[in-house]
Jmol script that loads the backbone (N, CA, C; Angstrom):
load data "model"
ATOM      1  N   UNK A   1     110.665 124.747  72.504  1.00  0.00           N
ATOM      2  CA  UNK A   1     111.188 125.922  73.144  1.00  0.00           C
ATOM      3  C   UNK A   1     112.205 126.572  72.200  1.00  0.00           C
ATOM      4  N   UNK A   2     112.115 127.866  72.434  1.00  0.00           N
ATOM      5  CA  UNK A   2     113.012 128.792  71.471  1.00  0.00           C
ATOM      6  C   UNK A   2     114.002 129.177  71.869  1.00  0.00           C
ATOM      7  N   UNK A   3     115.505 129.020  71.440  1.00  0.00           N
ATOM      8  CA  UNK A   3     116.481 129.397  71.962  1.00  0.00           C
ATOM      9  C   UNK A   3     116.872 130.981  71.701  1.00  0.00           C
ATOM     10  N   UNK A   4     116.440 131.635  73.111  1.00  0.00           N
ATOM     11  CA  UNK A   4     116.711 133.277  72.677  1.00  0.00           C
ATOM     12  C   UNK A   4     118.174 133.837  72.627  1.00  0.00           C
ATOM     13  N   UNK A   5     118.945 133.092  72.595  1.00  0.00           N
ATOM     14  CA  UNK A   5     120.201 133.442  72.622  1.00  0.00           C
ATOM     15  C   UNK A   5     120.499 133.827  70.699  1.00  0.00           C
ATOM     16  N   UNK A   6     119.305 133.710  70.156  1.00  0.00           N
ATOM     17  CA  UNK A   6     119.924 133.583  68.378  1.00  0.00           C
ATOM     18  C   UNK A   6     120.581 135.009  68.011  1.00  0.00           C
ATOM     19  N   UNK A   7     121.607 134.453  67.271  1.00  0.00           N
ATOM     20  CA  UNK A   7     122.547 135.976  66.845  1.00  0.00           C
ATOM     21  C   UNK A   7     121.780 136.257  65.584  1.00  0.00           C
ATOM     22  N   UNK A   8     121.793 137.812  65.529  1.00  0.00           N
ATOM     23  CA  UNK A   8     121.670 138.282  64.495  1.00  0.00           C
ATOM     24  C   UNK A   8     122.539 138.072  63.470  1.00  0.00           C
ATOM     25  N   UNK A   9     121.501 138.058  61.824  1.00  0.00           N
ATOM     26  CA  UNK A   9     122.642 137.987  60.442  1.00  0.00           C
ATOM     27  C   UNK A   9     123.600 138.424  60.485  1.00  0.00           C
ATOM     28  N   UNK A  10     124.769 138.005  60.368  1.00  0.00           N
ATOM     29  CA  UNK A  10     125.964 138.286  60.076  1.00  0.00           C
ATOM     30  C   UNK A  10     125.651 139.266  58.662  1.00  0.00           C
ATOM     31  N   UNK A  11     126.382 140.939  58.579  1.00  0.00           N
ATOM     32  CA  UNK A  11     126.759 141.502  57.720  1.00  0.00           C
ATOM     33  C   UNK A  11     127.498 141.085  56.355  1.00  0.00           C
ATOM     34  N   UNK A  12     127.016 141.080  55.438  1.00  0.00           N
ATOM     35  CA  UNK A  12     127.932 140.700  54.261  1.00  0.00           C
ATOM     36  C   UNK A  12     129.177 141.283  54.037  1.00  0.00           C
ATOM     37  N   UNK A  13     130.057 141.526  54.128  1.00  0.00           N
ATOM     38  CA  UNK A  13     131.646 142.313  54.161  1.00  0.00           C
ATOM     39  C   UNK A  13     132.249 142.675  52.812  1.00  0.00           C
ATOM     40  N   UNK A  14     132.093 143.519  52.199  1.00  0.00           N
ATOM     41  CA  UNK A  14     131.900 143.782  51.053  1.00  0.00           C
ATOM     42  C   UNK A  14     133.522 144.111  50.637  1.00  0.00           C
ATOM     43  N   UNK A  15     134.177 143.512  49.707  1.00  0.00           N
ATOM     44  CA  UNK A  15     135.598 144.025  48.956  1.00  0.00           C
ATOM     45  C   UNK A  15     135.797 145.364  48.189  1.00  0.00           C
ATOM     46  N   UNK A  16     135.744 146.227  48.901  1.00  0.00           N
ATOM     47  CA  UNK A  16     135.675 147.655  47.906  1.00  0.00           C
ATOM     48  C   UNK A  16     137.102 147.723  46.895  1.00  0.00           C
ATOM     49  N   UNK A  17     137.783 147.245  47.975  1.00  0.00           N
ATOM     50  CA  UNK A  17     139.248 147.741  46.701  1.00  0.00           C
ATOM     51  C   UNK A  17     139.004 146.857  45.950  1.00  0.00           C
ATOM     52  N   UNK A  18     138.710 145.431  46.129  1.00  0.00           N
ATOM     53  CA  UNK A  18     138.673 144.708  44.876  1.00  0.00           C
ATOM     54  C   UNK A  18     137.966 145.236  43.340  1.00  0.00           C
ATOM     55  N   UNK A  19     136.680 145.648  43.549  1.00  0.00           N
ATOM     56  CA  UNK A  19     135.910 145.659  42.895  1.00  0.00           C
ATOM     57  C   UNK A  19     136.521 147.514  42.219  1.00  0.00           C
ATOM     58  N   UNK A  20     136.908 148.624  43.374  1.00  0.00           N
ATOM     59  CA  UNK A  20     137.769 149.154  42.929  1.00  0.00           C
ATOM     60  C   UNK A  20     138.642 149.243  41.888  1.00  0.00           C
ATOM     61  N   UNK A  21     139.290 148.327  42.274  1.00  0.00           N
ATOM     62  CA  UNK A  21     140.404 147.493  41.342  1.00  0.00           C
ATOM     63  C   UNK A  21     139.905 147.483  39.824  1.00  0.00           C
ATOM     64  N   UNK A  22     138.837 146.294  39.889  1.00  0.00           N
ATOM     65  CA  UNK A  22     138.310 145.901  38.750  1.00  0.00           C
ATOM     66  C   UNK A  22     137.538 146.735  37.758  1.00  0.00           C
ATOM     67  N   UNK A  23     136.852 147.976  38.486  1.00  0.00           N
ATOM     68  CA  UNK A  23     136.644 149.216  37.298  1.00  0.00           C
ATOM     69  C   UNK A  23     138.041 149.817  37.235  1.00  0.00           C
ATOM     70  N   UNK A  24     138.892 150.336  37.812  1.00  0.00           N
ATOM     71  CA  UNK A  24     139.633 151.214  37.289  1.00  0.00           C
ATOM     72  C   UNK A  24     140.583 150.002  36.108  1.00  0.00           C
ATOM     73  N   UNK A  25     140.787 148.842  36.364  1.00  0.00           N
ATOM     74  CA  UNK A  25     141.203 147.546  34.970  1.00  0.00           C
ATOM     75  C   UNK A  25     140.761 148.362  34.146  1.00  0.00           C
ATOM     76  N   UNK A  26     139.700 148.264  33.844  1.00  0.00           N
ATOM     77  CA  UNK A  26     138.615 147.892  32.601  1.00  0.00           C
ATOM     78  C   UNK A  26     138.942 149.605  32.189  1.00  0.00           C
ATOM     79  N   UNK A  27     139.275 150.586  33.033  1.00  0.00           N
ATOM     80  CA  UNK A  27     139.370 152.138  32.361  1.00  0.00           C
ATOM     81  C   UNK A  27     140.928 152.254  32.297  1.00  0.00           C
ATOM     82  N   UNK A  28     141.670 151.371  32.383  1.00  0.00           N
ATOM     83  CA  UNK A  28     143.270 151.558  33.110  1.00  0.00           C
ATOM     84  C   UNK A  28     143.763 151.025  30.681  1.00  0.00           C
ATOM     85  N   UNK A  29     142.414 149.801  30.842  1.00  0.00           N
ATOM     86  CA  UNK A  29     143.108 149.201  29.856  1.00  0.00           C
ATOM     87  C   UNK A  29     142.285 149.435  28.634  1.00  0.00           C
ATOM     88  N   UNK A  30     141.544 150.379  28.855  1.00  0.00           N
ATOM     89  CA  UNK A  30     141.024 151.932  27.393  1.00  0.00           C
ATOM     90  C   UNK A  30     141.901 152.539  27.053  1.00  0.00           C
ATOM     91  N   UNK A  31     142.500 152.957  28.489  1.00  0.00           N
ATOM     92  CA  UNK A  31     143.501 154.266  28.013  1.00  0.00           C
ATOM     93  C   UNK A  31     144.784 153.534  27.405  1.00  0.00           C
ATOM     94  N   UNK A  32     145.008 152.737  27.746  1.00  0.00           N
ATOM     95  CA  UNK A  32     146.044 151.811  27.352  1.00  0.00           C
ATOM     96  C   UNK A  32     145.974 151.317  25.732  1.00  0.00           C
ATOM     97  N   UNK A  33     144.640 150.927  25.405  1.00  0.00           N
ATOM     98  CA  UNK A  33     144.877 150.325  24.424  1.00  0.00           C
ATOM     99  C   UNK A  33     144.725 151.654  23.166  1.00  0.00           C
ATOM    100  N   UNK A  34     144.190 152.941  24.023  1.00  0.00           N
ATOM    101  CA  UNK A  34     144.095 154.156  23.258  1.00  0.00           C
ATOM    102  C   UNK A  34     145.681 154.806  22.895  1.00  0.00           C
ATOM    103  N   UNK A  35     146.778 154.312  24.094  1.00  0.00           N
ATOM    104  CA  UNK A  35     147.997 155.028  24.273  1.00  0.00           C
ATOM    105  C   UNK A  35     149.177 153.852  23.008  1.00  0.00           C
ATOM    106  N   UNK A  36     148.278 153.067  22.834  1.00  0.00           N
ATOM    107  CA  UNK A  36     149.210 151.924  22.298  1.00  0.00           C
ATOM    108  C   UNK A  36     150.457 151.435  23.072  1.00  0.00           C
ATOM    109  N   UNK A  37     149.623 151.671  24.433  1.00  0.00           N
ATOM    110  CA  UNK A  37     151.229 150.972  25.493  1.00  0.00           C
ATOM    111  C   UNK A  37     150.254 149.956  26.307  1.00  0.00           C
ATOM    112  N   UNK A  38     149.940 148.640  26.331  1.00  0.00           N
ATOM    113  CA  UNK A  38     149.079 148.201  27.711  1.00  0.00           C
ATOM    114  C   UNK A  38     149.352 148.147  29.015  1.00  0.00           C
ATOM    115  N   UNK A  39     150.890 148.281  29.237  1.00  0.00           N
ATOM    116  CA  UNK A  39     151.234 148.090  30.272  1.00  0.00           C
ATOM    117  C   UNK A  39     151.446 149.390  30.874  1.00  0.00           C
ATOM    118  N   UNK A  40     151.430 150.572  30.139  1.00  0.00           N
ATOM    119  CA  UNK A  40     151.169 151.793  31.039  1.00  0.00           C
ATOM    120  C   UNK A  40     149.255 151.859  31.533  1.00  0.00           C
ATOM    121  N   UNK A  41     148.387 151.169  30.823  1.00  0.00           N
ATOM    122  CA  UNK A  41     146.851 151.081  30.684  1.00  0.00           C
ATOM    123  C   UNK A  41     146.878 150.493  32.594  1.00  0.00           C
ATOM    124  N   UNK A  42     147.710 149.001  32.159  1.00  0.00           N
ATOM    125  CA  UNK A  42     147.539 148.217  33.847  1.00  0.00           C
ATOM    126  C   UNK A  42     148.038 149.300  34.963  1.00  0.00           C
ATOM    127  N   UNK A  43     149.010 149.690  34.726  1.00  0.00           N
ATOM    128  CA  UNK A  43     149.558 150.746  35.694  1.00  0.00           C
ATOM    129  C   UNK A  43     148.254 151.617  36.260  1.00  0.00           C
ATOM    130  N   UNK A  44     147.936 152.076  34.723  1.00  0.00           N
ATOM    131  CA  UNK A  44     147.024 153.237  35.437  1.00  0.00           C
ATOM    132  C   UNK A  44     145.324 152.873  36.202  1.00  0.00           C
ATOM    133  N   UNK A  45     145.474 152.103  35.740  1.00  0.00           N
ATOM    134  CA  UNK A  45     144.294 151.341  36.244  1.00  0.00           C
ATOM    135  C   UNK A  45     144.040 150.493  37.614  1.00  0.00           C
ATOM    136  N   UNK A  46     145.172 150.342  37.985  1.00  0.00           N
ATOM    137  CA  UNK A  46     145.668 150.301  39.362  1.00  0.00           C
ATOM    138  C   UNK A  46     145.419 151.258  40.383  1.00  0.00           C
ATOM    139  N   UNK A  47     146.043 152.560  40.033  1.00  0.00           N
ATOM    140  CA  UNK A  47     146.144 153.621  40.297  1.00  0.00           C
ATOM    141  C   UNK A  47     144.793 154.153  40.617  1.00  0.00           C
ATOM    142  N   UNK A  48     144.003 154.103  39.383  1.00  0.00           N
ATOM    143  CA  UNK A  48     142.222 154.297  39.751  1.00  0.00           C
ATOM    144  C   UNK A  48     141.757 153.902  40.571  1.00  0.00           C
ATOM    145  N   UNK A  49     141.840 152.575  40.471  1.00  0.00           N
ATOM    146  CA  UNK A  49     141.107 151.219  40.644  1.00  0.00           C
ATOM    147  C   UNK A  49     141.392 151.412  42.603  1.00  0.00           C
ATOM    148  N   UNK A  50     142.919 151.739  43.095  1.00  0.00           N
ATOM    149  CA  UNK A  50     142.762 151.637  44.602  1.00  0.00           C
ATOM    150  C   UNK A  50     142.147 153.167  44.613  1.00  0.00           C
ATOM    151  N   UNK A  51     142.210 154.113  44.220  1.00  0.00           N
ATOM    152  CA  UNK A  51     141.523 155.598  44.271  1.00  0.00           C
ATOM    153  C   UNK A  51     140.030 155.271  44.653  1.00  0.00           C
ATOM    154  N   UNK A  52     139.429 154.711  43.756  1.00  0.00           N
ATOM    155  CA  UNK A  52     138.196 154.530  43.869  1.00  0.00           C
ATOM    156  C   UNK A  52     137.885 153.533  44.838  1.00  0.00           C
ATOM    157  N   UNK A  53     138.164 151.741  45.112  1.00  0.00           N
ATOM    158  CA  UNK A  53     138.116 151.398  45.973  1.00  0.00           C
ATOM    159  C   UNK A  53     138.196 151.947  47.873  1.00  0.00           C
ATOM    160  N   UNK A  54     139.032 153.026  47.522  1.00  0.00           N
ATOM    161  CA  UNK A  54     139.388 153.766  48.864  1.00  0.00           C
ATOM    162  C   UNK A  54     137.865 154.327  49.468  1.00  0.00           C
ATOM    163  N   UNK A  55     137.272 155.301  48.103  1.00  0.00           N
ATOM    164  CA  UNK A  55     136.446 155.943  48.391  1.00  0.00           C
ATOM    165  C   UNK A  55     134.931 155.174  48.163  1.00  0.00           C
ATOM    166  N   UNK A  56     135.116 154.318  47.725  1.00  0.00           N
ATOM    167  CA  UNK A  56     133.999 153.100  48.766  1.00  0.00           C
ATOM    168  C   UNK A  56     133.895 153.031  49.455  1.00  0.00           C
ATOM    169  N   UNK A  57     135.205 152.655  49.943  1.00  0.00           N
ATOM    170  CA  UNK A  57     135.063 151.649  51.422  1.00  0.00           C
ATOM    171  C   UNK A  57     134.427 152.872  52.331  1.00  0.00           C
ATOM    172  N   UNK A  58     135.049 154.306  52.428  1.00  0.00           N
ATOM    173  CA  UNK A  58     135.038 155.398  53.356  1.00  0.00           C
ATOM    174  C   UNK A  58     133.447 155.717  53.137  1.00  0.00           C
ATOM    175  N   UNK A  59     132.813 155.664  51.965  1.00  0.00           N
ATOM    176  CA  UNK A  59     131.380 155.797  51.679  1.00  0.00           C
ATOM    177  C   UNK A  59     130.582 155.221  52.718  1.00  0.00           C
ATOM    178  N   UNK A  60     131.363 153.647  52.553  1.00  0.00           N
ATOM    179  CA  UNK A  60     130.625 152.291  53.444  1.00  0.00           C
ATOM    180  C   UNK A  60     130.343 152.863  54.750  1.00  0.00           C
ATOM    181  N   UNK A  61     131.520 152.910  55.124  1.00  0.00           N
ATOM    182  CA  UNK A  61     131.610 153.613  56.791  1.00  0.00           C
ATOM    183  C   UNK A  61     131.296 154.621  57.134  1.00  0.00           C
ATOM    184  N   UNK A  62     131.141 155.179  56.338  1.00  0.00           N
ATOM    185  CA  UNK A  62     130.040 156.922  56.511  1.00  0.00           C
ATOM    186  C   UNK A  62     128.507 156.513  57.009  1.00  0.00           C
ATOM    187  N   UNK A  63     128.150 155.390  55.849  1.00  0.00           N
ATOM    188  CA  UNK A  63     126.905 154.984  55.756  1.00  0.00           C
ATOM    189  C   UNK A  63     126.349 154.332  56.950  1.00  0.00           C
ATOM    190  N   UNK A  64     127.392 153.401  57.359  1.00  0.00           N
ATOM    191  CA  UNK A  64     127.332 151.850  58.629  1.00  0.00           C
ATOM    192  C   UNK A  64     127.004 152.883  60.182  1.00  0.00           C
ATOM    193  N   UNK A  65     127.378 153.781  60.174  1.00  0.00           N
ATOM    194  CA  UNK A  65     128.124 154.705  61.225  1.00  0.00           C
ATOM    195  C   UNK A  65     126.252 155.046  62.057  1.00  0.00           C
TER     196      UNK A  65
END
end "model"
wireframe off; spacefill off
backbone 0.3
color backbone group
């Protein structure tokens, strides 16, 4: 006998700011190593990095909706 009570897959929950995060790094610490300062590079890459994460996540939920 089949138990019909089975839940559906759980959604995978995806880290937008993280991954956010982790491109605007990688462009934070171009400009950085272009400016010959790295620690203005991390700054700015921060700065991206939640910019863009933001507009993931809001993508996500546009999409889920």
């Amino acid at each position: 006998m089949t138990n019909q009570t089975e839940k559906p897959p759980e959604e995978k929950k995806q880290n937008y700011m993280l991954m956010g995060i982790a491109i605007g790094m990688a462009i934070g610490i171009g400009i950085g190593l272009a400016m010959n300062n790295i620690a203005i590079g991390i700054g700015v890459g921060v700065g991206i990095g939640v910019a863009i994460g933001a507009g993931m996540e809001e993508e996500a939920k546009k999409k889920s909706k």
